[in-house]
C-alpha positions as CSV (number, residue, x, y, z in Angstrom):
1,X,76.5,117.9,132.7
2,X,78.4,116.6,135.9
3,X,76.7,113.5,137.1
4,X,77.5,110.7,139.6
5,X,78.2,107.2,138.8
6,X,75.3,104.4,139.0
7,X,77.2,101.6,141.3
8,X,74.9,99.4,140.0
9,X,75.9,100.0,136.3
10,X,79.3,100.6,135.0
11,X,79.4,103.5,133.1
12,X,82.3,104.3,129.8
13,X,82.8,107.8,128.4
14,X,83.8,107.5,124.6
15,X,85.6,110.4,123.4
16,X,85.0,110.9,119.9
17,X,81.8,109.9,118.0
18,X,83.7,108.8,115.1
19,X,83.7,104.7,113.5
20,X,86.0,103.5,116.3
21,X,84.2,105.1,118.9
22,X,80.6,104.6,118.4
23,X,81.5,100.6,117.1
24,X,83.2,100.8,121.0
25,X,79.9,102.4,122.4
26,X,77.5,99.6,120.4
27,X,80.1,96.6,121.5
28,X,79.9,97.8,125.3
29,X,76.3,99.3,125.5
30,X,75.2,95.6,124.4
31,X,77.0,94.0,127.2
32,X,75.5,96.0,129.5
33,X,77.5,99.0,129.9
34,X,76.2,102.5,130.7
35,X,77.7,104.4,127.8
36,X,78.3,108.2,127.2
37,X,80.0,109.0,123.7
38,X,80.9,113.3,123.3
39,X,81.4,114.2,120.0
40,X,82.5,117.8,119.2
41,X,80.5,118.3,116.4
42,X,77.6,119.5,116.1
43,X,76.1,116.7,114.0
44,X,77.3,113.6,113.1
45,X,77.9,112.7,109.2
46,X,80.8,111.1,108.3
47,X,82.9,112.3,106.0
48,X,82.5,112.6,102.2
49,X,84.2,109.5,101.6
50,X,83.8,105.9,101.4
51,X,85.3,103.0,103.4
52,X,86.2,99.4,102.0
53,X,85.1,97.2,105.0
54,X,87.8,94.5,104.5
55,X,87.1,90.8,105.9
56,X,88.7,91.3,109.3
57,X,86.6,94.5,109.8
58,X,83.1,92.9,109.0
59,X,83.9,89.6,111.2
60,X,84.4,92.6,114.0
61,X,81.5,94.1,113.4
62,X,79.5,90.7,113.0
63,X,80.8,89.5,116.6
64,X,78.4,92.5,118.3
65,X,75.9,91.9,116.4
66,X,76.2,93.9,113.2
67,X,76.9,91.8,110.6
68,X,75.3,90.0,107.5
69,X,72.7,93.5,107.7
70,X,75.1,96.1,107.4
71,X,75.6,96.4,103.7
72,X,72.6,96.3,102.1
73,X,74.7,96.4,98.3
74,X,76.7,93.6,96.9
75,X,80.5,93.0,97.6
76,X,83.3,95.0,95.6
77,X,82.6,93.3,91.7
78,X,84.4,92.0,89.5
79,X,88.4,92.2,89.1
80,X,90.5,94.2,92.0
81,X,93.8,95.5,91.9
82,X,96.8,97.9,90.5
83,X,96.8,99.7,86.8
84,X,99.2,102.1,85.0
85,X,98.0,105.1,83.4
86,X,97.4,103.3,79.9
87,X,95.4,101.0,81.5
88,X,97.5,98.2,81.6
89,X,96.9,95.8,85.1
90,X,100.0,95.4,87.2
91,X,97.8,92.9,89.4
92,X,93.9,91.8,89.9
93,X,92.4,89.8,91.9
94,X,89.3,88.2,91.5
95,X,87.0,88.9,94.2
96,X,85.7,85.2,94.4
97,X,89.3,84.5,95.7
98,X,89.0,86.8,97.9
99,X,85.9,85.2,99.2
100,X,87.1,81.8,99.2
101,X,90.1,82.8,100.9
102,X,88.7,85.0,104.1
103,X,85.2,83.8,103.9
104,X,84.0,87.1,103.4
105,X,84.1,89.7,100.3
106,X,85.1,93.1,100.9
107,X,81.9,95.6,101.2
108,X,82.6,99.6,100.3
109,X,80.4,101.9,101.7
110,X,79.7,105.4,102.4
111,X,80.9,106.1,105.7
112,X,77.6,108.2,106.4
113,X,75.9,105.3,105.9
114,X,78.2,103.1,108.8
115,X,78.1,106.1,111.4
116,X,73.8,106.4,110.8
117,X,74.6,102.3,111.5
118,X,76.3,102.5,114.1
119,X,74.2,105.7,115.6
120,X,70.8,103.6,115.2
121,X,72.1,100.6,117.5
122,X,72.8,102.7,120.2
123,X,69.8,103.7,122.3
124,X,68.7,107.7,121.9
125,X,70.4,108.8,124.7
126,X,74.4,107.8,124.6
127,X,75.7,110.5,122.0
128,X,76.2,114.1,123.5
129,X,77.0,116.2,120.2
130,X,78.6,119.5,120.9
131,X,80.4,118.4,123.8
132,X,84.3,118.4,123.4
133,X,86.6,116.0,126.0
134,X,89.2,118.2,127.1
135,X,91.3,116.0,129.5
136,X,91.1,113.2,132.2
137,X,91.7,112.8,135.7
138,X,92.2,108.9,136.5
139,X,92.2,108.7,140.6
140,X,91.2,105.6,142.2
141,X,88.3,103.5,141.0
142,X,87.0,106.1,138.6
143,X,88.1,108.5,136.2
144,X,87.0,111.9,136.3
145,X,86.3,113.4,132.6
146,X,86.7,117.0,132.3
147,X,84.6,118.2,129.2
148,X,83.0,121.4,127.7
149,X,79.7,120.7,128.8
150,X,80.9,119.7,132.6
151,X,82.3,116.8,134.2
152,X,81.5,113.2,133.7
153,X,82.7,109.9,136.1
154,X,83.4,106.9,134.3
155,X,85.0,103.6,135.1
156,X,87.2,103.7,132.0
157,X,87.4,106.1,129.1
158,X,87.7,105.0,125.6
159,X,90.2,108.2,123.8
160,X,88.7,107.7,120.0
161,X,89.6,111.5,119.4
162,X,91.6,111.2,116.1
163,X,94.3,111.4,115.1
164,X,95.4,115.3,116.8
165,X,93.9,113.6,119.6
166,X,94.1,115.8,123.3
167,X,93.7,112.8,125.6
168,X,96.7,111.4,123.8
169,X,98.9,114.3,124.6
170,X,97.7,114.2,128.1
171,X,98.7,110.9,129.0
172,X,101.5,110.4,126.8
173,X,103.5,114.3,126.6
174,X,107.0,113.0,125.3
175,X,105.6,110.9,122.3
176,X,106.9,113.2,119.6
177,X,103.4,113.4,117.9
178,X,102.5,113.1,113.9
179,X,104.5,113.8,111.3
180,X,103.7,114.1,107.5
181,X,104.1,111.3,104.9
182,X,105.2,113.0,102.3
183,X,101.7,113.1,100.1
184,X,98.4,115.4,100.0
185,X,95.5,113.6,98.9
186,X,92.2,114.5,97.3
187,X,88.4,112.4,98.1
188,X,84.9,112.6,96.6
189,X,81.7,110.8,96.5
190,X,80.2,110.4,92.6
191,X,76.9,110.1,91.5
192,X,77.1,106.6,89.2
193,X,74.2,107.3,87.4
194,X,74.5,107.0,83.6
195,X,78.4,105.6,84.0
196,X,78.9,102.0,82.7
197,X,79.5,99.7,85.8
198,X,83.0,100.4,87.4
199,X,85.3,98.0,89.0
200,X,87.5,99.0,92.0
201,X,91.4,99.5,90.9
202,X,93.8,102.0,92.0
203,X,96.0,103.2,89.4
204,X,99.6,104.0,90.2
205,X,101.7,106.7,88.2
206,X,104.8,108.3,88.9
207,X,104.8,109.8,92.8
208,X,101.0,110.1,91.8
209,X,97.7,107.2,92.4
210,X,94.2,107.5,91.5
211,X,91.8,104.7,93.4
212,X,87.9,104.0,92.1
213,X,85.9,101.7,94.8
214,X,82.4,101.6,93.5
215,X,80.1,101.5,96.5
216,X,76.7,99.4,97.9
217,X,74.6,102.3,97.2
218,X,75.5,102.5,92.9
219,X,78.2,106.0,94.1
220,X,81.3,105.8,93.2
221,X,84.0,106.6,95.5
222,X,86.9,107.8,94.0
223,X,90.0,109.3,95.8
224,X,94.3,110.6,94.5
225,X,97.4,111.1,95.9
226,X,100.3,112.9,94.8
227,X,103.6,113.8,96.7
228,X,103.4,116.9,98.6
229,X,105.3,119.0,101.2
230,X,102.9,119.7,104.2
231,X,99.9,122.7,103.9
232,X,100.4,122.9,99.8
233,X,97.2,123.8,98.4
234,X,95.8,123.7,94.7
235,X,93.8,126.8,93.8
236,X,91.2,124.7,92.1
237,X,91.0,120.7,93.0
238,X,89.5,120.2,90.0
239,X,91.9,122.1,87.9
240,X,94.9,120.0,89.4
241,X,93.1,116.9,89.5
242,X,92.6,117.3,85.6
243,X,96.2,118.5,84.9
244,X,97.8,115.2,86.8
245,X,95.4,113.2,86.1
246,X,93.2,113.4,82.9
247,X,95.2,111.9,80.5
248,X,94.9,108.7,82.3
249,X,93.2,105.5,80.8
250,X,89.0,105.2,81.4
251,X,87.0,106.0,82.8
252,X,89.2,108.3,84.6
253,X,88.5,111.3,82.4
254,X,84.7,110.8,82.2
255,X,85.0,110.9,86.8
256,X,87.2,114.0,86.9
257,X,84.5,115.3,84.8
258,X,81.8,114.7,87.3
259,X,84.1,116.7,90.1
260,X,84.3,120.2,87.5
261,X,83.0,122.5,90.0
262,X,80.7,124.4,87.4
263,X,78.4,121.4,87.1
264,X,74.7,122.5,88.1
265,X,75.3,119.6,91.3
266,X,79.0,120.3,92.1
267,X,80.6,117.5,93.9
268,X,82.4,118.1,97.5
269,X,85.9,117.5,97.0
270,X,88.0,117.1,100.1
271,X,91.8,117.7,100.5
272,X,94.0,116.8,103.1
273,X,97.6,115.9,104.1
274,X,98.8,112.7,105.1
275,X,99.5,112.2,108.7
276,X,100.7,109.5,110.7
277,X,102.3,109.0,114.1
278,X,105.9,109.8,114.2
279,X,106.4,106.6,116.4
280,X,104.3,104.1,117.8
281,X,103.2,104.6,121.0
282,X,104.8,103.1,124.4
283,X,101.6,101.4,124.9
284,X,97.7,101.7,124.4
285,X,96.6,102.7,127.6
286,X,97.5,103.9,130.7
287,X,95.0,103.3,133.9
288,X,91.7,103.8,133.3
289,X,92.3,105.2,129.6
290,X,92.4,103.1,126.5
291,X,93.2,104.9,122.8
292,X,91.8,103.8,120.0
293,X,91.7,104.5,116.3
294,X,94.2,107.1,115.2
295,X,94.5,108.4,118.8
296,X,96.3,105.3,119.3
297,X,97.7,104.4,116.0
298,X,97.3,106.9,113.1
299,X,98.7,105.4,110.0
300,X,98.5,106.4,106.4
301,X,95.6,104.9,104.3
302,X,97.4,102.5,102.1
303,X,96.6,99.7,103.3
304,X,92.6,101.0,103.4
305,X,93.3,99.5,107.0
306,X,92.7,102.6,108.9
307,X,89.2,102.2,110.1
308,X,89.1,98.3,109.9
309,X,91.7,98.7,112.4
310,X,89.7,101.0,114.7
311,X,87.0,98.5,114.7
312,X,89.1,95.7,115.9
313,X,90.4,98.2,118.3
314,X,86.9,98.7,119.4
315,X,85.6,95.1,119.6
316,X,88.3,94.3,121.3
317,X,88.4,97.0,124.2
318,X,84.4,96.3,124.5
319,X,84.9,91.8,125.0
320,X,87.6,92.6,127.2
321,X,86.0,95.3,129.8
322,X,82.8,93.1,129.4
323,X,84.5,90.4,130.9
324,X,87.1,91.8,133.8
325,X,86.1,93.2,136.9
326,X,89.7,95.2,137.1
327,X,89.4,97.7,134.7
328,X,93.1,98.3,134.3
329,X,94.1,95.1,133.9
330,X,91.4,94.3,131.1
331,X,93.1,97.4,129.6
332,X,96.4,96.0,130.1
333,X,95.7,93.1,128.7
334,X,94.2,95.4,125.5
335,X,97.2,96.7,125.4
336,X,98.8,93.3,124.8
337,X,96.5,92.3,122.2
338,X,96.3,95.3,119.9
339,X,99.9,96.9,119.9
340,X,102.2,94.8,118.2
341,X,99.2,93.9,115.4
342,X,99.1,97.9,114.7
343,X,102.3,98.8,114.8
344,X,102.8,96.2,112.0
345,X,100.3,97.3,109.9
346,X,101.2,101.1,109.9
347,X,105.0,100.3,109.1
348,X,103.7,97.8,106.1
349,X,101.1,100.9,105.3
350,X,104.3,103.4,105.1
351,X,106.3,100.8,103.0
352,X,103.4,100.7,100.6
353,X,103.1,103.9,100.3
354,X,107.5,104.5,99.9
355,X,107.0,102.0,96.7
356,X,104.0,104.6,95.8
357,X,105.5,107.8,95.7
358,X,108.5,106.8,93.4
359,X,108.7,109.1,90.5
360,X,112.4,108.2,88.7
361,X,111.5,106.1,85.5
362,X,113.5,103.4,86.4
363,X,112.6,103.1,89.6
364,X,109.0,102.8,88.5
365,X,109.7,100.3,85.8
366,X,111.6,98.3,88.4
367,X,108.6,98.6,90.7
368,X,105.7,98.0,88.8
369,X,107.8,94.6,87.0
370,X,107.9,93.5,90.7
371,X,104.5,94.1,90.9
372,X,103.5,92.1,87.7
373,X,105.6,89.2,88.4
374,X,104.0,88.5,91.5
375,X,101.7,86.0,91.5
376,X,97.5,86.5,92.6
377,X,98.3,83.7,95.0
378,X,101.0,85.0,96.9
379,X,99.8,88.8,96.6
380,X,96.5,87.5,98.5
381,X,98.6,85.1,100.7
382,X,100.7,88.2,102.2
383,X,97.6,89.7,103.1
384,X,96.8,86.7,105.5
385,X,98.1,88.1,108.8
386,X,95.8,91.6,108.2
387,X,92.9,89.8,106.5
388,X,92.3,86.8,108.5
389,X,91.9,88.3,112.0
390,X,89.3,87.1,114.4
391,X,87.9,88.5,117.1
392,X,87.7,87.4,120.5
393,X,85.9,84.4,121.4
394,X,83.4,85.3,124.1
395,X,85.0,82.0,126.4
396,X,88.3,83.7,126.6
397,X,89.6,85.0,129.5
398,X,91.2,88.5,129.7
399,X,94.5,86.6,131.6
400,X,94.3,84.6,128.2
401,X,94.7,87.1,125.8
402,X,98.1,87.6,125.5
């Protein structure tokens, strides 16, 4: 697959044909950038599991172009927010308030569905599937990228590799890696057919949470948590999702009964650990190499920021490189803009998740009081500095974005 550069065309290698990566290739491939996206896999499907596109992430996605088409459903409905296994709401917000406040409502969709989006504004030829990115070589005014399939040159290389990414550990050896929260959780994808309309609420116990989003295309995403030393592993999902988890208020019961394995149309149900990175990293980039995603910034998903972020991440890298002519600096200057917003949002994503896992009565009573006596208007207020982001005005220059 070793090719040579078109001078007349700048050319990006995207490691990784996951949401960050490919909303990277679409942002750069439509400002005129020769763009080559490996993905290891063999096919591309996103995971069995949906993704809440907050406000911050659908402004992203608006400013290269994919925007008021993407969701072809209505927003989340009706009332969002916390419950306790009776039932009882801890918090809920209206998603009108939401909408008045950001400008936007909240969209949940399958994450199939945003890849096959993302895929279909790219022209035929950019993804390589099969082809793994097994390490960089960033000399002088390109970057040489060793993969499975041969060598590629680029001018930059965008590392969207995940969160065990190898590009990561190349350029940055010392960083001490990931290291596990402290929780396992489970994810499916429900057929909603013949279930009354649902509303999106995550339900928090004691050191345990169950979360139903209803997506755009009537499934219902529905996902737990429970504390967990690392590798533990239920013999039947369904089995443990039912013993934690069944005596909890509607229409719990009725969803776990769509997971039972021994239904004529089993659902998938996937299980994983929670990672995130041990530390934040020194810095975003280094040369000709930008991380992105959970390369750059894994973080656990209690925030549902995880992907919004690796848009911005994406948008961002792409109006940057589109407008420098020194690659490294634009990188720099990505570098700039991104870290200290990530590194924020992780440590308030770990903090979330702390209050989640408590398990002592009391310090579950205390918590959810704290929870209830907070007011809708200052719950939504602190999500301002996550929820109100915009990206990049085109007329900004990269010395500017500091």
């Amino acid at each position: 697959m070793g090719e040579a550069v078109d001078m007349g065309v700048r050319h990006a290698v995207v490691a990784g044909g996951g949401i960050g990566g490919l909303t990277a290739a679409v942002g750069l491939s439509r400002r005129g950038w020769r763009v080559t996206v490996c993905e290891r896999a063999s096919v591309l499907a996103g995971i069995g599991a949906g993704i809440v596109l907050a406000p911050n992430a659908l402004r992203a996605l608006d400013s290269i172009g994919l925007g008021p088409g993407l969701c072809a459903g209505d927003a989340l409905p009706g009332q969002v927010g916390l419950r306790t296994p009776d039932g009882t709401w801890l918090s809920r917000s209206d998603d009108g308030a939401v909408a008045a406040r950001y400008g936007l409502s909240p969209q949940a969709v399958h994450r199939g569905f945003l890849i096959d989006t993302l895929v279909a504004a790219l022209p035929a030829d950019v993804v390589r599937l099969g082809v793994s990115v097994t390490g960089v070589e960033d000399v002088g005014d390109t970057v040489t990228v060793r993969t499975s399939a041969g060598d590629l040159r680029a001018d930059v290389v965008l590392a969207a590799d995940g969160m065990r990414s190898v590009l990561r550990g190349q350029l940055f050896p010392a960083h001490r890696g990931l290291r596990h929260a402290g929780e396992a959780g489970w994810r499916a994808v429900l057929p909603g057919t013949g279930l009354p309309a649902q509303q999106a609420a995550e339900t928090w116990g004691r050191g345990e949470r169950f979360g139903v989003v209803p997506l755009t295309d009537g499934r219902i995403y529905v996902y737990a948590t429970a504390v967990s030393v690392p590798g533990a592993r239920p013999a039947d999902h369904h089995e443990e999702l039912t013993r934690r988890f069944g005596a909890w208020h509607d229409p719990i019961p009725a969803l776990l009964d769509r997971l039972n394995q021994r239904n004529p149309a089993p659902v998938a149900i996937l299980h994983h650990d929670f990672h995130e990175l041990a530390a934040p990293l020194p810095r975003m980039h280094a040369g000709r190499v930008a991380l992105l995603g959970d390369a750059a910034h894994a973080m656990t998903p209690n925030m549902g920021q995880g992907g919004c972020q690796a848009i911005e991440d994406a948008v961002v890298a792409a109006h940057l490189l589109a407008q420098a002519d020194d690659v490294p600096a634009a990188l720099a200057a990505y570098t700039r803009v991104r870290h200290t917003r990530t590194t924020r949002i992780s440590r308030r994503s770990r903090r979330i998740g702390e209050l989640a896992r408590l398990s002592h009565p009391l310090a579950v009573s205390i918590r959810n009081l704290a929870v209830r006596a907070t007011p809708q208007t200052l719950s939504l207020r602190a999500l301002d500095t996550v929820l109100d982001w915009q990206p990049p005005s085109a007329t900004v220059s990269v010395t500017e974005q500091r």
